[in-house]
C-alpha positions as CSV (number, residue, x, y, z in Angstrom):
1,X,82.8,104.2,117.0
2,X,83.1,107.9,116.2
3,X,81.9,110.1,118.6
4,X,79.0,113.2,117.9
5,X,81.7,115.8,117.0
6,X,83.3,113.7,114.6
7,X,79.8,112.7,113.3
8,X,78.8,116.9,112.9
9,X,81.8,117.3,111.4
10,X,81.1,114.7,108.5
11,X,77.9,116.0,108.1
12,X,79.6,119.4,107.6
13,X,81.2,118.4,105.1
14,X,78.5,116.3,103.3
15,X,76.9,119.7,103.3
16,X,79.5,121.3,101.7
17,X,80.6,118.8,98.9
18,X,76.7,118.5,98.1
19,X,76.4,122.8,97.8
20,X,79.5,122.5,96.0
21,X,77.9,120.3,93.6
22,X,74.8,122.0,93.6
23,X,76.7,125.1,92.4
24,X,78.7,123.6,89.3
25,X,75.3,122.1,87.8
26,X,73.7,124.9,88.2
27,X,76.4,127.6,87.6
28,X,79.2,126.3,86.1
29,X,82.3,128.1,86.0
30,X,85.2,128.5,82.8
31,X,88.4,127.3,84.3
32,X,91.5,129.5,83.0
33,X,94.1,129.0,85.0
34,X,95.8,127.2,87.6
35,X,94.3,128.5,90.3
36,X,91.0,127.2,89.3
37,X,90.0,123.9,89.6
38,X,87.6,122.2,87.3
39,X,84.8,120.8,88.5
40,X,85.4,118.0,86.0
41,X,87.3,116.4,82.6
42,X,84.4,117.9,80.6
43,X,85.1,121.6,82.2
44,X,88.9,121.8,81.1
45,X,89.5,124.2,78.6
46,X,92.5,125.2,76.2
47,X,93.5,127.9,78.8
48,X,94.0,125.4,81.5
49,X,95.2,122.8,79.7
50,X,98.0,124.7,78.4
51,X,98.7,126.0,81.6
52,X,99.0,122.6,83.2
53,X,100.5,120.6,80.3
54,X,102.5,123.4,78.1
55,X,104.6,124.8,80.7
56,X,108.4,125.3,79.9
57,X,107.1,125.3,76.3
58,X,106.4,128.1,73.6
59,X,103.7,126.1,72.7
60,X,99.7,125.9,73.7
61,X,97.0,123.6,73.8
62,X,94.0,125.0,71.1
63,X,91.1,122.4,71.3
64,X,90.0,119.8,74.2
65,X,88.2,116.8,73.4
66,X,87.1,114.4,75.9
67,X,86.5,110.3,75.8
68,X,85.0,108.6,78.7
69,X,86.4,105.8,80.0
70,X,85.1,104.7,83.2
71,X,83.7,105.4,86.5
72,X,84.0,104.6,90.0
73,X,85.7,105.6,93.1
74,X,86.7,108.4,90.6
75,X,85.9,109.2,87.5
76,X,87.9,108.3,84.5
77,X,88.7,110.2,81.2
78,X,90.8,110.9,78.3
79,X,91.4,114.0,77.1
80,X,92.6,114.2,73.5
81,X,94.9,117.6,73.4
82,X,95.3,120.0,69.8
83,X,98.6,122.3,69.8
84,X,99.6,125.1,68.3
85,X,103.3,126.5,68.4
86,X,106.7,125.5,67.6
87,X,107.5,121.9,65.9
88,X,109.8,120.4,68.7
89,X,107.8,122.0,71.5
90,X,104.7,120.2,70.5
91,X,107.1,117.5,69.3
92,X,107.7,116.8,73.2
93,X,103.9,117.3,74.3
94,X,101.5,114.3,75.2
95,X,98.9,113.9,72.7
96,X,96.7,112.6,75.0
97,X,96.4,112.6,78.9
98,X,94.5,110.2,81.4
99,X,92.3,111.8,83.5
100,X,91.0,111.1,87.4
101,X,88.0,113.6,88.9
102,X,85.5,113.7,90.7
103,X,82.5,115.2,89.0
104,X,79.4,113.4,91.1
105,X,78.4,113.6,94.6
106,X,79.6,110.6,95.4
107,X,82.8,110.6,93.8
108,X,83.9,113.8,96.0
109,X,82.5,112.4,98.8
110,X,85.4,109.1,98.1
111,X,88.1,111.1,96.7
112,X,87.4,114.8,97.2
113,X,86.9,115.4,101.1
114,X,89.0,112.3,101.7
115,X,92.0,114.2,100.3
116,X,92.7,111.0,98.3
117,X,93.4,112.7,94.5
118,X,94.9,115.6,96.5
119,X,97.3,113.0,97.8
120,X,98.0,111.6,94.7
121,X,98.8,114.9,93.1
122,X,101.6,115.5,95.5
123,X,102.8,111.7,95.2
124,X,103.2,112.6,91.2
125,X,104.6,116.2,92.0
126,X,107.2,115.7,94.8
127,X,107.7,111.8,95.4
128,X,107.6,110.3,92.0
129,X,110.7,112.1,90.3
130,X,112.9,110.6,93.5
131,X,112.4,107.1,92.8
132,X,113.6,106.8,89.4
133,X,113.5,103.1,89.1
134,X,110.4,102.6,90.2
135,X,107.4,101.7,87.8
136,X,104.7,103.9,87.9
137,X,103.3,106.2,85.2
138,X,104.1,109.8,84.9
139,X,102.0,112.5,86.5
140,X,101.2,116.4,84.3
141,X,99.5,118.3,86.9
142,X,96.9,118.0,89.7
143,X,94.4,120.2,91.6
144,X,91.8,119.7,94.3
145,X,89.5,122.3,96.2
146,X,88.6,120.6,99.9
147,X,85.9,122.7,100.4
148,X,83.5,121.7,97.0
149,X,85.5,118.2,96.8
150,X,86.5,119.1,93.5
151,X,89.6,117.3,92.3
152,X,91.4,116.0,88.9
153,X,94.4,114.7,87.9
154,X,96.3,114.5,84.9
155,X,98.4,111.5,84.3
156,X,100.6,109.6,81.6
157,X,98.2,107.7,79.5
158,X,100.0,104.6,79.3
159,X,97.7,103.1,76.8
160,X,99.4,105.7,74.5
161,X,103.3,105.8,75.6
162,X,104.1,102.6,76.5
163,X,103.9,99.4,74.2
164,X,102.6,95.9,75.3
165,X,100.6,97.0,78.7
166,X,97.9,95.5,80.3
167,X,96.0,96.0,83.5
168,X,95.3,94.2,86.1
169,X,91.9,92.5,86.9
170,X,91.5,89.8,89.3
171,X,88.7,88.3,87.0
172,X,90.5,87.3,84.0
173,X,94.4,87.9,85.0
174,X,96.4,85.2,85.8
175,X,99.2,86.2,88.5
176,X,102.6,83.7,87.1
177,X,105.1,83.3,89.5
178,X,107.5,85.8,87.2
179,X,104.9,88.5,88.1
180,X,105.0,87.8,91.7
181,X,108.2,88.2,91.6
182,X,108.3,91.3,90.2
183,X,105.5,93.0,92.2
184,X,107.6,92.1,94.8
185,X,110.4,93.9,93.2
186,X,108.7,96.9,92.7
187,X,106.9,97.2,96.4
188,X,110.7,96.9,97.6
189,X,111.8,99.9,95.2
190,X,108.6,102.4,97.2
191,X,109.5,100.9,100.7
192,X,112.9,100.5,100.7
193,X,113.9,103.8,99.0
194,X,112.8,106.0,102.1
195,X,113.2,103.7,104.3
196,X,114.0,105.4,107.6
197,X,114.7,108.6,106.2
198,X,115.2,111.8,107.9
199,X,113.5,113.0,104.5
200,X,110.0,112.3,105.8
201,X,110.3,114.3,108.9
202,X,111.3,117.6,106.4
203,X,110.0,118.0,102.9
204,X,107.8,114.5,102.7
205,X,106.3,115.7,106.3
206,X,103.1,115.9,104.6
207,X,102.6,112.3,103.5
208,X,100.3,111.2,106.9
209,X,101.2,108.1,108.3
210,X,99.1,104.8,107.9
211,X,97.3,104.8,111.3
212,X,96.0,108.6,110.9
213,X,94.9,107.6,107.2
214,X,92.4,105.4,108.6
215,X,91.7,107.3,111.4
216,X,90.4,109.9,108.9
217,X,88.8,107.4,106.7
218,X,86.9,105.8,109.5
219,X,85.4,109.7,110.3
220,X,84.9,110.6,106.7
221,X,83.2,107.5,104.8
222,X,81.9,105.3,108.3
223,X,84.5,102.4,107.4
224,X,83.4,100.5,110.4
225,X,79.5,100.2,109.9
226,X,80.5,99.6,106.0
227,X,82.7,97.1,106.7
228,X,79.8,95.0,108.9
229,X,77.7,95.5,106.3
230,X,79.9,94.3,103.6
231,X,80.9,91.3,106.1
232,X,77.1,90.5,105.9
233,X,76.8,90.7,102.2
234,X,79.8,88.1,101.9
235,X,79.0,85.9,104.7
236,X,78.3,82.6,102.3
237,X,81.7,82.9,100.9
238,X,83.8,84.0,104.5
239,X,84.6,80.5,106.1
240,X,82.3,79.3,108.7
241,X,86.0,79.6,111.4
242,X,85.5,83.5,111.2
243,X,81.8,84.0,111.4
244,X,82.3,85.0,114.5
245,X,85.1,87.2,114.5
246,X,82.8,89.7,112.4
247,X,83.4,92.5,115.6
248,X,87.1,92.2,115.5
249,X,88.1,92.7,111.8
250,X,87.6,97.0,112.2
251,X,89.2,96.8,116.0
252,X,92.0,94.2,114.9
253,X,92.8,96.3,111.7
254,X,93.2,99.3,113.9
255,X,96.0,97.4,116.2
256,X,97.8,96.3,113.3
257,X,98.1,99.5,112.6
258,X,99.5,100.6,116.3
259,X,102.0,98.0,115.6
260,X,102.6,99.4,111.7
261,X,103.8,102.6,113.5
262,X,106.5,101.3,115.6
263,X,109.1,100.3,113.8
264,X,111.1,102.3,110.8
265,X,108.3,103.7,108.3
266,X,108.8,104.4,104.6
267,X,106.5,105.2,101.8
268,X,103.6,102.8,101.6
269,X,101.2,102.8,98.6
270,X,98.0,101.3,100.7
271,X,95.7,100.2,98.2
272,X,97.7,97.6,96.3
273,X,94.7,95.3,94.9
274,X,95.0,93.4,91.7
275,X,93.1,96.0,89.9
276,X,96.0,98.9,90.8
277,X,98.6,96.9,88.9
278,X,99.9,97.1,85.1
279,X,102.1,94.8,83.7
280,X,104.7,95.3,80.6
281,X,105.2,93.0,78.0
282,X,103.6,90.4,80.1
283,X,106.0,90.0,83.5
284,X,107.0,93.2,84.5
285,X,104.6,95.0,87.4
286,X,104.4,99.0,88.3
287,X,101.4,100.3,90.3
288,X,99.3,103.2,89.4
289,X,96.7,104.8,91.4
290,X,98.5,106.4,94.2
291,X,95.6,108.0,96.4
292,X,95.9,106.4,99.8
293,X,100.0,107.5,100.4
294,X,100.9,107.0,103.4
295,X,103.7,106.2,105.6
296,X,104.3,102.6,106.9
297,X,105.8,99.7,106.9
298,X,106.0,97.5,103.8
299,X,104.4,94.6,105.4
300,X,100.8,95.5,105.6
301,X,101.2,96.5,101.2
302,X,103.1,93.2,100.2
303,X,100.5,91.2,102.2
304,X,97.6,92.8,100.6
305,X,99.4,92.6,97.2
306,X,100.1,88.8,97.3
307,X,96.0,88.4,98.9
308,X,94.9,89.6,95.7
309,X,97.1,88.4,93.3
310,X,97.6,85.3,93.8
311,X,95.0,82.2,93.9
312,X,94.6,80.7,97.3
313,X,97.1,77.5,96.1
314,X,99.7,79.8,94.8
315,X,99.6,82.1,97.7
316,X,100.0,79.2,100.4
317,X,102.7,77.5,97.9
318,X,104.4,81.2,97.5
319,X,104.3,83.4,99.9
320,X,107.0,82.1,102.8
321,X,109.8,82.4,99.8
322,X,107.9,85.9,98.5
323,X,108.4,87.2,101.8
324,X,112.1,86.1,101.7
325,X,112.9,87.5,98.8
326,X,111.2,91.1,99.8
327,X,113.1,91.4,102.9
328,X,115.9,90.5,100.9
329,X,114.9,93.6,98.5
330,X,114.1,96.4,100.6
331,X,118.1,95.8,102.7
332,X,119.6,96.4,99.1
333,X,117.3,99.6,98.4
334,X,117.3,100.9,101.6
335,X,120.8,99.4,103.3
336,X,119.0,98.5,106.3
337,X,119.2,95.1,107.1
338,X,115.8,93.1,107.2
339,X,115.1,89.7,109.1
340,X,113.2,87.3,107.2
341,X,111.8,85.9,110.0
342,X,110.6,89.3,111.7
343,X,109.5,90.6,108.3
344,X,107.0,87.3,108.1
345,X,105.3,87.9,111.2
346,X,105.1,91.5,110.4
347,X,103.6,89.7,107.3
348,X,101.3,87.6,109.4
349,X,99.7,90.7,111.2
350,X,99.0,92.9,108.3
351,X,95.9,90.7,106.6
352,X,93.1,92.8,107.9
353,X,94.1,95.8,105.6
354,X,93.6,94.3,102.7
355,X,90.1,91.9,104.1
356,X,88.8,95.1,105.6
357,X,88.8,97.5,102.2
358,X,87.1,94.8,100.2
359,X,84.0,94.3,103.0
360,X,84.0,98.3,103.3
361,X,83.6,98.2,99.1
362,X,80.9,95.6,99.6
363,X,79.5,97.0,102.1
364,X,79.0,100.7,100.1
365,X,75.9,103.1,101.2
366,X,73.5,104.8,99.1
367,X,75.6,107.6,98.8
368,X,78.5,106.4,98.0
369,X,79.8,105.4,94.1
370,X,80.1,102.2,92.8
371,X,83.8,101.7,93.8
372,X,84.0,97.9,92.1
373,X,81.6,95.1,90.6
374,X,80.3,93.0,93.6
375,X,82.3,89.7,91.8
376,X,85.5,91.7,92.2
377,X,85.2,92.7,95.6
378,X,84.0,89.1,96.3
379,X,87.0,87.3,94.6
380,X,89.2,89.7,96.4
381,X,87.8,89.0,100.2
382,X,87.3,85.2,99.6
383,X,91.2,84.9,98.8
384,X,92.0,87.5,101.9
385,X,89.4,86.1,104.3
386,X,91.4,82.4,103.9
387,X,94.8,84.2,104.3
388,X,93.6,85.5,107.4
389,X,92.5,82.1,108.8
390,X,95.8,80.0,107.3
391,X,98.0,83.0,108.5
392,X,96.3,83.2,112.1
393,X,96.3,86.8,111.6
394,X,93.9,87.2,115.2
395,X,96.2,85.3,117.1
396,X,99.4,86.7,116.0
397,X,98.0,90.1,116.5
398,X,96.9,88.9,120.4
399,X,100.6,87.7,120.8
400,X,102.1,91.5,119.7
């Protein structure tokens, strides 16, 4: 439960993100250079553009033309870019860029005072370029403003650089066994390539670790009472053996992630659902959508990963060898030695991540955007709420 300070202090800051929006609908401001950010896609203009995409480059970015794609926890854009300057300068310039803000109230409420786009930013700025193998897209610039929640990102737009991709979307897209494997893969390129390093007590410092993430969370967007409502809302399709553990998923979440913090961390990417995943040319599997960095262990990721990919047959028929086959990963990236055998039960403990995001995203408030269709979020905690039961996630966690 959050105590009356914490509760003042989100009010605070509903105050301030709902002034801040106030402000730009009612006088909007012409964003020129970096040190402004736009209060949307629709705000950027040729000035800022070419200072966030053109720099290094003799060249600059004349007209700005903007197509909607979608919204939700953020809004989603694509900006359609018109250069002027030399040949091989604009040669080497995107054409188009993919675009993440957060131009409603309730979108900076999810991803503005969260910090969530401004932790993506950095993951594009300072932790993408170290990990050169692993697949994610490519980020151009980002900028956030805490104090009006205003935030966008600029990011490759894969539709448009890369051929055969396709995105996930646990609706339609079949996970094959190929593609399990290679989620896998990739999860073990993020964990195991920081892995214990010194490197995120210096210059990574600032990503926070996975316990203060949701401690933050809980304050900022009232995970707890969300996630008992959303628990309500899916009640007909959570089996009848955890009806009554509808208390503990919040508390048992929060001592998986005591345990999360004990052993070596690396570079976790938190919010590894179905719908966060692109695959190339059919098998291979990178992850975009990098707002809820953290640092952890690998565990608590590759069990929400499989949750969601995989049907509840696959997953039971899967997972023991998946597991094996991580741990087996992350030693060769990281030269650290993994156990299978300790690796699983870290596996076993780490379900109520995953089950707890989908009832908080069913469980949304008035206020808050529309973060994913209710048969999404319903797919998504019907596959994790049986993992939890055939994984005896509550009594493996009473046993830590």
């Amino acid at each position: 439960m959050t105590d009356v300070s914490t509760q003042f202090a989100s009010l605070r800051r509903v105050a301030r993100v709902a002034q801040g929006v106030l402000k730009d609908a009612v006088a909007p401001t012409r964003p020129l250079t970096l040190d402004d950010v736009p209060a949307s896609a629709a705000d950027v203009t040729p000035e800022w553009a070419t200072a966030a995409v053109c720099s290094g480059t003799a060249a600059r970015v004349i007209a700005v033309r903007r197509e909607p794609v979608s919204d939700g926890t953020s809004g989603r854009s694509r900006l359609h870019l018109t250069y002027e300057g030399p040949a091989d300068d604009v040669a080497e310039l995107p054409a188009t860029v993919f675009v993440k803000d957060a131009p409603s109230f309730g979108n900076r409420m999810q991803v503005g005072i969260t910090g969530a786009i401004w932790a993506e930013t950095r993951f594009y700025r300072d932790v993408r370029p170290l990990i050169p193998d692993l697949r994610a897209p490519r980020g151009y610039f980002g900028a956030s403003d805490r104090s009006t929640g205003r935030a966008l990102v600029l990011l490759e737009d894969m539709d448009r650089t890369r051929s055969g991709v396709t995105y996930g979307d646990i609706r339609t897209v079949y996970t094959t066994r190929a593609m399990a494997e290679s989620l896998v893969d990739n999860l073990a390129i993020l964990h195991g390539s920081f892995l214990g390093s010194p490197r995120l007590e210096s210059e990574l410092r600032w990503i926070i670790t996975s316990k203060a993430l949701q401690v933050h969370l809980n304050a900022a967007v009232d995970v707890e009472k969300r996630t008992l409502v959303g628990f309500d809302r899916a009640r007909g399709i959570i089996p009848a053996a955890l009806h009554g553990r509808r208390n503990d998923v919040q508390p048992g979440l929060m001592r998986a992630l005591e345990l999360d913090a004990l052993g070596p961390l690396g570079i976790v990417h938190t919010d590894v659902h179905s719908g966060n995943w692109f695959a190339q040319d059919g098998e291979r599997m990178g992850l975009y959508d990098w707002a809820a960095l953290a640092r952890g262990q690998g565990s608590r990721d590759l069990a929400y990963a499989l949750m969601s990919a995989l049907t509840i047959e696959d997953r039971r028929t899967w997972e023991r060898s998946l597991v094996e086959l991580y741990a087996e990963r992350v030693g060769e990236v990281s030269g650290i030695g993994q156990d299978p055998e300790t690796v699983w039960t870290a596996y076993r403990r780490q379900t109520l991540h995953g089950f707890g995001y989908w009832l908080y995203t069913l469980g949304q408030g008035m206020l808050q955007p529309s973060m994913q269709p209710d048969e999404v979020s319903r797919i998504n905690i019907e596959r994790m709420a049986q993992a939890v039961l055939d994984l005896e996630t509550f009594e493996a966690l009473s046993r830590a």
